[in-house]
C-alpha positions as CSV (number, residue, x, y, z in Angstrom):
1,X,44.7,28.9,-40.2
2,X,45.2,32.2,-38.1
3,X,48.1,33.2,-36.3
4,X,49.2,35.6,-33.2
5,X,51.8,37.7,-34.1
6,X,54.3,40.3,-32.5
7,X,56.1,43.1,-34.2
8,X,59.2,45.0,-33.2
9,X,60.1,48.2,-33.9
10,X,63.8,49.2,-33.4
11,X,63.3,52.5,-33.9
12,X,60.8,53.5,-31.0
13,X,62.1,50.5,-29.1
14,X,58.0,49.1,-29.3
15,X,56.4,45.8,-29.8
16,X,52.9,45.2,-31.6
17,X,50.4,42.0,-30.6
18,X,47.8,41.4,-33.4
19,X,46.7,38.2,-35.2
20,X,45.5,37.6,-38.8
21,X,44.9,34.9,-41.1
22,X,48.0,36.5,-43.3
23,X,50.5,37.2,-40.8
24,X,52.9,38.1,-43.9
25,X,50.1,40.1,-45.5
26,X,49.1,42.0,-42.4
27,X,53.0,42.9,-41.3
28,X,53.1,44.5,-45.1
29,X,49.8,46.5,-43.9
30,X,51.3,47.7,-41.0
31,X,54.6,49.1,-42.6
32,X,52.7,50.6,-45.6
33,X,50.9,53.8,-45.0
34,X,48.1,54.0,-42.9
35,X,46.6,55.3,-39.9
36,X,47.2,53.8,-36.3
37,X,49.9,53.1,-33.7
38,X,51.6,51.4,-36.2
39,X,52.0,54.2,-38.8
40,X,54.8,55.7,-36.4
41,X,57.7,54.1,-38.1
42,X,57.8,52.0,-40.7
43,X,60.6,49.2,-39.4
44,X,58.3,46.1,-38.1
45,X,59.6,43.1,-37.9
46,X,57.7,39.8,-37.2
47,X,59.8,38.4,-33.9
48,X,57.4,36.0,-33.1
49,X,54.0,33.9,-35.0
50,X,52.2,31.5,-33.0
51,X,49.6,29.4,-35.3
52,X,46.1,28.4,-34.8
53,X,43.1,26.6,-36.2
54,X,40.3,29.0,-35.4
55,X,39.7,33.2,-35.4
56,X,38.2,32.7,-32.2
57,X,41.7,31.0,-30.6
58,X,43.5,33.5,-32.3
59,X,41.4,36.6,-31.0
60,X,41.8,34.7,-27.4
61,X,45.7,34.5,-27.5
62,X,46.2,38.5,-28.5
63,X,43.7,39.1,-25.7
64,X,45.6,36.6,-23.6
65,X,49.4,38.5,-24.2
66,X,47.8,42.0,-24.0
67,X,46.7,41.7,-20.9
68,X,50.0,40.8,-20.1
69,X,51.5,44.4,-19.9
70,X,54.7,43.0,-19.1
71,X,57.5,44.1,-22.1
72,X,59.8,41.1,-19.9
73,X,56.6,38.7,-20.2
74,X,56.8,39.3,-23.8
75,X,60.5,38.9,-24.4
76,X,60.6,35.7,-22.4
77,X,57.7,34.4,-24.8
78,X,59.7,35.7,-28.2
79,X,62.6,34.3,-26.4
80,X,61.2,31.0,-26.4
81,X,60.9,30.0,-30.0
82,X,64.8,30.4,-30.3
């Protein structure tokens, strides 16, 4: 199983698209550490997971919601699961 993912961070008001096949795993990654756009701050929170069977759906969905560009697009979507 893989899942799409979104992270907000409160602090610089930002959200992150990504997918892995350890969503919990990969959030730790990106608060831990490291180099990248998410190294900034180190308050991620998963807002929203979105499950599927393949890599290749996965990697199609993050593509899909990047392209996006729409912060409103995105809320509505994270809005959606609650």
């Amino acid at each position: 199983m893989y899942y799409v993912y979104i992270l907000y961070s409160q602090l610089i008001d930002k959200y992150y698209i990504g997918y892995s096949a350890d969503a919990d795993g990969r959030l730790y990654k990106h608060i831990v550490k490291h180099k990248g756009f998410t190294a900034q701050v180190s308050d991620w929170k998963m807002v929203y997971r979105e499950p599927f069977e393949s890599k290749i759906e996965a990697m199609s969905r993050e593509k899909q919601l990047k392209k996006w560009k729409s912060r409103v697009a995105i809320e509505n979507l994270i809005r959606s699961i609650g």
